[in-house]
LUMBAVEX-927093 format. One record per residue (C-alpha): z, x, y; chain; residue number from 0. Coordinates in pm, whole numbers, plus 50000, padded with zeros to 5 digits. Each point is the difference from the previous one (the first is absolute). Layout:
BEGIN
[badren [Z; X; Y]; "A"; NUM]
...
This chain:
BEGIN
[badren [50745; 52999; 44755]; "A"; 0]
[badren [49755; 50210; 50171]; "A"; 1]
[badren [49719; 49733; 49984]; "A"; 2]
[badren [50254; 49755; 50148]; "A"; 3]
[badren [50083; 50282; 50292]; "A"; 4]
[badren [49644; 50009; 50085]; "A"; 5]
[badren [50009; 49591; 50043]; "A"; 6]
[badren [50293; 50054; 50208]; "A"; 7]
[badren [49837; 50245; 50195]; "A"; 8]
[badren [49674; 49809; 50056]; "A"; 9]
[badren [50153; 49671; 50053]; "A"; 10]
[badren [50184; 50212; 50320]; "A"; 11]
[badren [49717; 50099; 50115]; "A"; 12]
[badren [49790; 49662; 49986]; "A"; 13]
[badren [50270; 49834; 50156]; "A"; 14]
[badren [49940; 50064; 50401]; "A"; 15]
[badren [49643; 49897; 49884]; "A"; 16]
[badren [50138; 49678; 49824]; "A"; 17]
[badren [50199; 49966; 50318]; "A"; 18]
[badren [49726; 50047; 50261]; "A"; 19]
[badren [49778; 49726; 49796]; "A"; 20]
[badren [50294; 49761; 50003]; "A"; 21]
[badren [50065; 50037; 50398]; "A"; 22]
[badren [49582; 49981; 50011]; "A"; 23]
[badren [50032; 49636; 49805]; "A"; 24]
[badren [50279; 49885; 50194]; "A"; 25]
[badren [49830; 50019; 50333]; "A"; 26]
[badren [49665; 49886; 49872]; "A"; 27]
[badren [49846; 49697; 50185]; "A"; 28]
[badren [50090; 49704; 49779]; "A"; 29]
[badren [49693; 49727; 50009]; "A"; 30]
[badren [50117; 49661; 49818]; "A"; 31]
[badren [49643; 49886; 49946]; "A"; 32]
[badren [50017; 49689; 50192]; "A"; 33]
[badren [49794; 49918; 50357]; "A"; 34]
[badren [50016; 49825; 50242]; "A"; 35]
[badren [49692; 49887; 50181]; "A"; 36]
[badren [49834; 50292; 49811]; "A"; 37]
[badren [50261; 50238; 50167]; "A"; 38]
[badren [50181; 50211; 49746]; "A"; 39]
[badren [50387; 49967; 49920]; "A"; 40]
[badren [50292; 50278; 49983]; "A"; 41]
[badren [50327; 50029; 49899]; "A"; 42]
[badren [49995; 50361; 50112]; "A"; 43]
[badren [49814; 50239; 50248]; "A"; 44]
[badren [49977; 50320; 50020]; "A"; 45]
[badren [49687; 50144; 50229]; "A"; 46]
[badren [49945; 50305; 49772]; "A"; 47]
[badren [49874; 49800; 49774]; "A"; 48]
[badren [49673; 49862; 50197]; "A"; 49]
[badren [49696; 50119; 50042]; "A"; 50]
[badren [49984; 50255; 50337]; "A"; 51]
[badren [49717; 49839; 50279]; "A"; 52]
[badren [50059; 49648; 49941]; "A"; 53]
[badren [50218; 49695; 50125]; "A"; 54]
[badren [50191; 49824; 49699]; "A"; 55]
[badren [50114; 49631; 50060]; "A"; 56]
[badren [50258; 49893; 49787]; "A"; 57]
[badren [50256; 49707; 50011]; "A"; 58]
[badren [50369; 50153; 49872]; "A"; 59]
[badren [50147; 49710; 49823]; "A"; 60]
[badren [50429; 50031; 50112]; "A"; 61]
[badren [50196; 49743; 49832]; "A"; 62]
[badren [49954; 49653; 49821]; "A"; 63]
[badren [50018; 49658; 50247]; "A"; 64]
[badren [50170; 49707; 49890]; "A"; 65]
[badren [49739; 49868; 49804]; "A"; 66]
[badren [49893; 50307; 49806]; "A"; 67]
[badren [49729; 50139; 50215]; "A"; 68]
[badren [50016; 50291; 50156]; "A"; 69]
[badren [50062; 50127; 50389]; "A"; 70]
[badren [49707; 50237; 50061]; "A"; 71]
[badren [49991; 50243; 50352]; "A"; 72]
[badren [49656; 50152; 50044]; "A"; 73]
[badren [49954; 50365; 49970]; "A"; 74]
[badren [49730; 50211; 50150]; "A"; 75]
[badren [49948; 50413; 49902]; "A"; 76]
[badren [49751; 50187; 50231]; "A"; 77]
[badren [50016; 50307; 49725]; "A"; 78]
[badren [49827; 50270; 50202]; "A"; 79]
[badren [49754; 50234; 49841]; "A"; 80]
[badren [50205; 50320; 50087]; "A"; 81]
[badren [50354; 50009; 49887]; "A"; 82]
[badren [50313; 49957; 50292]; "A"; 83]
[badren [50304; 49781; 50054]; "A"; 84]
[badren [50101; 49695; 49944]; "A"; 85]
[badren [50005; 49771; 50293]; "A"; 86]
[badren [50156; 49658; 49944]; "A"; 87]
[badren [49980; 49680; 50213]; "A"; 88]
[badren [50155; 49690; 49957]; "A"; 89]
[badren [49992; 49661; 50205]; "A"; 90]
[badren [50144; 49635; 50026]; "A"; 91]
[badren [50378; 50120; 49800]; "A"; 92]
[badren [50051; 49713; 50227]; "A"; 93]
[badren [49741; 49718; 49896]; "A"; 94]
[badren [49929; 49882; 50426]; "A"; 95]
[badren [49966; 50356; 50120]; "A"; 96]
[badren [49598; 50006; 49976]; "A"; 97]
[badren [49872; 50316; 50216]; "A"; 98]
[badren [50069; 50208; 49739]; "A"; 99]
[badren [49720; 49820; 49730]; "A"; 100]
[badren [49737; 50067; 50290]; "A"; 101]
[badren [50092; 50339; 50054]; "A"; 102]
[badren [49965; 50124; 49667]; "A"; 103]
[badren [49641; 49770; 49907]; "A"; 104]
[badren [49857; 50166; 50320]; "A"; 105]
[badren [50159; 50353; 49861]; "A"; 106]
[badren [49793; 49961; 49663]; "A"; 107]
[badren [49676; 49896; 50165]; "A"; 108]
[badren [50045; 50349; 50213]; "A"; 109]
[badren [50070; 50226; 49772]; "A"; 110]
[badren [49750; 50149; 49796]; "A"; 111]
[badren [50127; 50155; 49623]; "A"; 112]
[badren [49706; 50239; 49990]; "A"; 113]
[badren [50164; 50156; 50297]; "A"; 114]
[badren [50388; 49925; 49908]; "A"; 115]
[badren [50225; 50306; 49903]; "A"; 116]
[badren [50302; 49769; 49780]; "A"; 117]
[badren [49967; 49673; 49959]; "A"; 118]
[badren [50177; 49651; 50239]; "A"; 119]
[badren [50189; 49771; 49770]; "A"; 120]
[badren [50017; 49653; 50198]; "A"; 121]
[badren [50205; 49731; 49955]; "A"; 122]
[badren [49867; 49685; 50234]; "A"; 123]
[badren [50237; 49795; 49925]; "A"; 124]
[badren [50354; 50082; 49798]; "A"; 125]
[badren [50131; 49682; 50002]; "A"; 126]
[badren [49820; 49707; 49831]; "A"; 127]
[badren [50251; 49756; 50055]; "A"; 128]
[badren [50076; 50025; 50378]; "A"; 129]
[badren [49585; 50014; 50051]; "A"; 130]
[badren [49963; 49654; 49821]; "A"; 131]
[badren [50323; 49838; 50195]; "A"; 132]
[badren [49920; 50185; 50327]; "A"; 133]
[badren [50300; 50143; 49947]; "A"; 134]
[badren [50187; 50303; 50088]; "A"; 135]
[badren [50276; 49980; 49716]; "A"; 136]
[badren [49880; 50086; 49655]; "A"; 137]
[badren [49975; 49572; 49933]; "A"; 138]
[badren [49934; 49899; 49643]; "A"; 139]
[badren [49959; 49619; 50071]; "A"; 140]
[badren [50279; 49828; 49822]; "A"; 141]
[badren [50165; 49877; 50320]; "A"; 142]
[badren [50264; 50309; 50035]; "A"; 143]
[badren [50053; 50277; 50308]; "A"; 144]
[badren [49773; 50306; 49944]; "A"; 145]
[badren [50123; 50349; 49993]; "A"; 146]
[badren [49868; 50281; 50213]; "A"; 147]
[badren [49789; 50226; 49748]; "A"; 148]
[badren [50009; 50286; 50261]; "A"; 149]
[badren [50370; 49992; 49955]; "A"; 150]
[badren [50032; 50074; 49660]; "A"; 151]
[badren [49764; 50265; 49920]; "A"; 152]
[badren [50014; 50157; 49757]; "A"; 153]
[badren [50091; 49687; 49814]; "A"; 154]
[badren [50199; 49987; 49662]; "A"; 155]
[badren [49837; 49972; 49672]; "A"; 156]
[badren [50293; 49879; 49851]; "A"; 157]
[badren [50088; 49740; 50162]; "A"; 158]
[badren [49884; 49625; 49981]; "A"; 159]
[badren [49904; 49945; 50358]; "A"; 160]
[badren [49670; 49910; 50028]; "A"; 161]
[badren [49972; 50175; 50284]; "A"; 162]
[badren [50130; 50326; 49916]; "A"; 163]
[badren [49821; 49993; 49715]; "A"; 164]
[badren [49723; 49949; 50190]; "A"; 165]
[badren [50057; 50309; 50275]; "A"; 166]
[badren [50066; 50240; 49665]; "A"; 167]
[badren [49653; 49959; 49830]; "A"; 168]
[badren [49870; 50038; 50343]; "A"; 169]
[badren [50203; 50314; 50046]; "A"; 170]
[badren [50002; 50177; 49690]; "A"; 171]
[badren [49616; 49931; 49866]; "A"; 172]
[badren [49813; 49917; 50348]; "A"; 173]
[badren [50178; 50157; 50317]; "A"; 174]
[badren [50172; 50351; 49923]; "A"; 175]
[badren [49804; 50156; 49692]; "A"; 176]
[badren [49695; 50024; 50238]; "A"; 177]
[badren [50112; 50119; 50363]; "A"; 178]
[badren [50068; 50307; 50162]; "A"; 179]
[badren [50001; 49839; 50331]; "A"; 180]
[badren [50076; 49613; 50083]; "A"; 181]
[badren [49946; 49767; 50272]; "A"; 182]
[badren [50127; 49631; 49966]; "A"; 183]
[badren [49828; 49775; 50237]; "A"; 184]
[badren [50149; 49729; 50182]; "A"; 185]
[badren [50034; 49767; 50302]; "A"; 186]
[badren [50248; 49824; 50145]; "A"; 187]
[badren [50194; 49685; 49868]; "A"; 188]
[badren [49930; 49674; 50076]; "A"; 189]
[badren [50053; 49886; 50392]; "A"; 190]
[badren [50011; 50371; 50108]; "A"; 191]
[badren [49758; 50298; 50031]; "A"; 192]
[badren [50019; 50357; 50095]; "A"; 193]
[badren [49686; 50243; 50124]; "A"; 194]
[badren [49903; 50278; 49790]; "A"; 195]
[badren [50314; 50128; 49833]; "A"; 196]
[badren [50132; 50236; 49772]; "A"; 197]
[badren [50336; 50084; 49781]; "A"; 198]
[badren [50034; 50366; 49948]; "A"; 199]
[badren [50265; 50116; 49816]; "A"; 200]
[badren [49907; 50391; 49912]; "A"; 201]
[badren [49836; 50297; 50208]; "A"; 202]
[badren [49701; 49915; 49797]; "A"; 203]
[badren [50017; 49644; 50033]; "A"; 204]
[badren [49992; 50066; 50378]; "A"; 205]
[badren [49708; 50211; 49989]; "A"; 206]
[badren [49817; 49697; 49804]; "A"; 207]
[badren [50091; 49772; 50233]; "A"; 208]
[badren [49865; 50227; 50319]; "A"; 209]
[badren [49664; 50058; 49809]; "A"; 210]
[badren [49960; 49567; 49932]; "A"; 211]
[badren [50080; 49959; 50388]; "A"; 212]
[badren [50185; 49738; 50088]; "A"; 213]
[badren [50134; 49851; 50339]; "A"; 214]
[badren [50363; 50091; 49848]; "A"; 215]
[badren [50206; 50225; 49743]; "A"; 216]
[badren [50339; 49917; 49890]; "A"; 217]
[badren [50150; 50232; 49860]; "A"; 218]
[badren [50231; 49869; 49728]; "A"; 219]
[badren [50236; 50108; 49706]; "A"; 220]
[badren [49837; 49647; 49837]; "A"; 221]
[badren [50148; 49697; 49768]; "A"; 222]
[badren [50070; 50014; 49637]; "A"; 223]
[badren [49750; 49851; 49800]; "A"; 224]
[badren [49705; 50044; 50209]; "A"; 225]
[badren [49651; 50142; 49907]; "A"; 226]
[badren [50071; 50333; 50255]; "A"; 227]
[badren [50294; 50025; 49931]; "A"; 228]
[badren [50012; 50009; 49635]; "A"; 229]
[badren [49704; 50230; 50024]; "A"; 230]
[badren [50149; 50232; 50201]; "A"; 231]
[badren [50309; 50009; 49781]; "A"; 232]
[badren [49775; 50087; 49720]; "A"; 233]
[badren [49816; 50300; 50184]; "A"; 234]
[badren [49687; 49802; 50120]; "A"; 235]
[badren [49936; 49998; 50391]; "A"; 236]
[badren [49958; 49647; 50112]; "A"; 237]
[badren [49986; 49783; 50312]; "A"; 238]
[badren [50034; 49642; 50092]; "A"; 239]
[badren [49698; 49884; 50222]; "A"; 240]
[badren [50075; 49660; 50145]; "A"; 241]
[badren [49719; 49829; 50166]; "A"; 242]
[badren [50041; 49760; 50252]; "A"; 243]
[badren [50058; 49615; 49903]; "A"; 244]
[badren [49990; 49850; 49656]; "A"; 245]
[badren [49745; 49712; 49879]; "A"; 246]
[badren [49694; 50186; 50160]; "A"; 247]
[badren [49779; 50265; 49989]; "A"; 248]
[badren [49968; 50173; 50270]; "A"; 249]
[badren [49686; 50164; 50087]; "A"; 250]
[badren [50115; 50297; 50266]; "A"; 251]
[badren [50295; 50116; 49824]; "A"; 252]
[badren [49850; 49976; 49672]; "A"; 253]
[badren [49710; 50220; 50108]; "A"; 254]
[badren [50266; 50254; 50159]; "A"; 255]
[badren [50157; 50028; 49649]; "A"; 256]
[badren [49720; 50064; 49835]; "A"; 257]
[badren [49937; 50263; 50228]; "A"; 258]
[badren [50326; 50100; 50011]; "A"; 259]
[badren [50038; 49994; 49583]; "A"; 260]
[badren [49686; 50226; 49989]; "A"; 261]
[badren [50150; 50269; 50230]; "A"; 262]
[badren [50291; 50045; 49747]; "A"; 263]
[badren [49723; 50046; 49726]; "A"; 264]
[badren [49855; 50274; 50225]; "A"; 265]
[badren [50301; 50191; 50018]; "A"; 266]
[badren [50085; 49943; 49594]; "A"; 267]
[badren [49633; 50110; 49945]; "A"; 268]
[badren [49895; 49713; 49866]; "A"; 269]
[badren [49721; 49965; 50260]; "A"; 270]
[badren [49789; 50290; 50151]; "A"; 271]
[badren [50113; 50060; 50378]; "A"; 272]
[badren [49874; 49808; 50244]; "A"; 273]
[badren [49971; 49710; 49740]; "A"; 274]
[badren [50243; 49781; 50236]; "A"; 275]
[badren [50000; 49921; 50392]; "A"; 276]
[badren [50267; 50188; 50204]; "A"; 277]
[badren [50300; 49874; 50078]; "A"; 278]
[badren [49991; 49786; 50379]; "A"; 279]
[badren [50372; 50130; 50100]; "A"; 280]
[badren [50332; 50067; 49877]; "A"; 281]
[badren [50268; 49745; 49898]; "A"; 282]
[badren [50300; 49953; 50180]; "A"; 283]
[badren [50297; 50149; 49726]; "A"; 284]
[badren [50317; 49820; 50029]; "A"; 285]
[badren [50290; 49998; 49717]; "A"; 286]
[badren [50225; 49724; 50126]; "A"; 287]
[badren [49918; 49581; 50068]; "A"; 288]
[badren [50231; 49822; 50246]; "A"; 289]
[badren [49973; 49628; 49921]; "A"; 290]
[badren [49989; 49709; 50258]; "A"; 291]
[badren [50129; 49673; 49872]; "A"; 292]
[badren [50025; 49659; 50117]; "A"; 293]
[badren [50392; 49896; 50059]; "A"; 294]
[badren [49893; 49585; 49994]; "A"; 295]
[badren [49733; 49870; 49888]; "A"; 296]
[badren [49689; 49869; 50187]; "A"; 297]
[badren [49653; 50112; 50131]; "A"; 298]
[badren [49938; 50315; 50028]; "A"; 299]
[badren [49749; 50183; 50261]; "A"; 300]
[badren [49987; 50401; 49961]; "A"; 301]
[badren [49934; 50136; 50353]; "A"; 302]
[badren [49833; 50308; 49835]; "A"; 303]
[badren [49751; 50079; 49662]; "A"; 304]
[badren [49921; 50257; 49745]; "A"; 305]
[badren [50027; 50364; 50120]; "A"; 306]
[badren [50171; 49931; 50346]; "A"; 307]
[badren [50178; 50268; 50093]; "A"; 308]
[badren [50384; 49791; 50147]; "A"; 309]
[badren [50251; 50189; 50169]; "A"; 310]
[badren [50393; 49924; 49905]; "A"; 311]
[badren [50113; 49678; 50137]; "A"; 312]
[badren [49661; 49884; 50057]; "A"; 313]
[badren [49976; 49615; 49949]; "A"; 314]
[badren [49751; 50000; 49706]; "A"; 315]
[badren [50026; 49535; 49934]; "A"; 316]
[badren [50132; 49690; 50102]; "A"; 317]
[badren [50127; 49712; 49780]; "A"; 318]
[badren [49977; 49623; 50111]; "A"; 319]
[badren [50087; 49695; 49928]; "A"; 320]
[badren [49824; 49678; 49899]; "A"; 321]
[badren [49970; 49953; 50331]; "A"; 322]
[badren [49877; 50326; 50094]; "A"; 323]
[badren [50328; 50098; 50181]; "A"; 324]
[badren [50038; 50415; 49915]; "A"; 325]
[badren [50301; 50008; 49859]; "A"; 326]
[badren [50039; 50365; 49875]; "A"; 327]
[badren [49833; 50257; 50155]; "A"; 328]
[badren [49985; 50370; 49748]; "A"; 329]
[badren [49949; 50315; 50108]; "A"; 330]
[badren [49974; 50321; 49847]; "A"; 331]
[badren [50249; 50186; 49826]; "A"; 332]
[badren [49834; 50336; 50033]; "A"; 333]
[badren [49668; 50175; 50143]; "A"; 334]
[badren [49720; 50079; 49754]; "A"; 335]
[badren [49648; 49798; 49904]; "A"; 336]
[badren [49997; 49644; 49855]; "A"; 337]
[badren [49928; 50041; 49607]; "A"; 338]
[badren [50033; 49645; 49840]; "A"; 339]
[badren [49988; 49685; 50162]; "A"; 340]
[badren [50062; 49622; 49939]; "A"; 341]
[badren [49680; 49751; 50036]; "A"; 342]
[badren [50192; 49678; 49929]; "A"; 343]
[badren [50176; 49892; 50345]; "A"; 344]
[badren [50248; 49776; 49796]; "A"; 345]
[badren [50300; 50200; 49944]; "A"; 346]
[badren [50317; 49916; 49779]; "A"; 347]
[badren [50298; 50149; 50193]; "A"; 348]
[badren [50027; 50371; 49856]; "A"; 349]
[badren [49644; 50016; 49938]; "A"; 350]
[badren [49833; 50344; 50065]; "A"; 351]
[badren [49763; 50016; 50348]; "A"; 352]
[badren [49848; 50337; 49976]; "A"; 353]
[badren [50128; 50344; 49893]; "A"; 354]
[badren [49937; 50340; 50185]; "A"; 355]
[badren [49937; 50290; 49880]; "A"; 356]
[badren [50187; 50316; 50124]; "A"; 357]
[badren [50137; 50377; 49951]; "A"; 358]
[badren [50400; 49996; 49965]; "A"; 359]
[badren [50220; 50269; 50055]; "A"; 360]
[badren [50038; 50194; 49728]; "A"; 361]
[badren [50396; 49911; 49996]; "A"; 362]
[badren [49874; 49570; 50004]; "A"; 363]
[badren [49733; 50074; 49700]; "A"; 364]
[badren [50195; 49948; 49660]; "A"; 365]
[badren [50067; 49656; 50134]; "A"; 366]
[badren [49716; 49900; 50216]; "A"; 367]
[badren [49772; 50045; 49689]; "A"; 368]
[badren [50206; 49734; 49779]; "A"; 369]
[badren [49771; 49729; 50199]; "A"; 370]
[badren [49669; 50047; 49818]; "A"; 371]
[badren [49782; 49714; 49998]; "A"; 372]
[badren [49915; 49721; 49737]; "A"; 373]
């Protein structure tokens, strides 16, 4: 009895230790041994396991296709040489929203690991799919409507969706084991564009989004399903940065993101001060967007552009006709500074024109907030 008491007794005390190694296995990186173009594979990252100083490539293999290969999204880990925070970036959730790619391949070509307190975990490109169809919907290929993948974070591994599936391996062994602080990178959809932008949707957030210095902050209690917002649910500061106009890169607001990116890595102490330019000016804070839509359709002309300030009542378009008769002229609904514009002049009656960005009352808030974009 006594010798079986002392089993007992050591068995309690190896079993934090038992537990500790368990938890150490289970967040292991998990190579499959396959390559692709000589670039490793992974079915699981997790930064603390690479070697401090250097940049790791690797290609995270998500889900099967329909033909038994797999959907890949490149990963790239600057693991600094002294330890620090995790700072993850992610680009093209929506497969024609291409600043994003640029921003973080210039990011890695600046930053130096030797010098790099934490390490960057970059994803250039979340959604495979949408990038080969040009697409922003999460779009297999077998003739069917995509789903939004930044509507659906964190994705369900239970169900048999393929994209849900898809957004839950991304989630659960990519995206959330390795950040402390998040920024999703976008632009704007297809036929529209915005400056400089950012979603805020905490104190913190806000303070991210001053640092990266864009024309505009919104600040915004955010959409289910997205990258901030799920992030923010699960204690992680994060911000949406929207860049300008899909299908391009951009050269100017590409380079002010960079910039912009670096500053927040100053103040997490990733980079040693003065590692980043200072910021040109402040961004104009707003936390409401009045909408101007088209009530027929036709052409549309917008009478003002990006960052004009418009009083209330201000005519902002014009709609014509075949013939180029105006036939509606819009005007706008309150004062504040044009975030988001349309850059196709055909408009569908009820199509959106151009939003403004605003402060409400606090009394018009709870509802003026309800018309987030995208």
């Amino acid at each position: 009895m006594a010798r079986i008491n002392q089993l007992s007794a050591l068995l309690r005390a190896l079993a934090p230790i038992a537990l500790l190694l368990a938890e150490a296995t289970h967040a292991q990186t998990i190579p499959t041994g396959d390559r692709v173009d000589g670039t490793p594979v992974i079915d699981k990252l997790d930064v603390a396991d690479l070697t401090p100083g250097q940049v790791h490539r690797f290609w995270f293999r998500v889900t099967d296709n329909a033909i038994g290969q797999g959907w890949y999204v490149p990963v790239i880990v600057v693991r600094g040489a002294k330890p620090g925070p995790r700072l993850l970036l992610t680009a093209a959730i929506h497969g024609d929203e291409l600043n994003g790619v640029d921003v973080i391949h210039r990011l890695i070509g600046r930053v130096d690991p030797a010098t790099l307190s934490g390490s960057i975990v970059a994803i250039p490109g979340v959604n495979t799919p949408g990038l080969l169809h040009h697409s922003r919907a999460f779009t297999p290929g077998d003739g069917r409507d995509g789903e939004n993948l930044n509507r659906i974070m964190p994705g369900d591994p239970k169900s048999t969706d393929r994209a849900e599936l898809y957004a839950a391996r991304l989630w659960s062994r990519l995206m959330r084991p390795n950040a402390d602080t998040a920024i999703d990178l976008h632009t704007q959809s297809r036929g529209t564009a915005y400056p400089m932008y950012v979603f805020a949707g905490s104190a913190r957030a806000r303070e991210i989004g001053e640092l990266v210095g864009p024309d505009m902050i919104k600040l915004d209690p955010g959409i289910k399903g997205t990258v901030e917002t799920e992030m923010l649910k699960s204690g992680v500061p994060a911000i949406t940065l929207e860049l300008n106009r899909p299908e391009m890169f951009d050269r100017v607001v590409i380079g002010r993101a960079v910039d912009g990116i670096m500053r927040v890595m100053v103040d997490l102490k990733m980079l040693p001060p003065g590692s980043a330019p200072a910021r040109a000016q402040a961004p104009f804070v707003g936390d409401s967007l009045a909408t101007v839509k088209t009530g027929r359709g036709g052409y549309a002309t917008l009478l003002v552009d990006l960052g004009d300030d418009v009083a209330q009542g201000q005519e902002v378009a014009t709609l014509a006709d075949p013939f180029g008769r105006v036939i509606e002229r819009l005007t706008a609904p309150k004062a504040g500074r044009v975030s988001s514009i349309a850059t196709d002049p055909l408009r569908d009656p009820g199509d959106t024109l151009l939003r403004i960005l605003y402060t409400a009352p606090p009394e018009a808030r709870p509802a003026a907030t309800k018309a987030r974009r995208r």
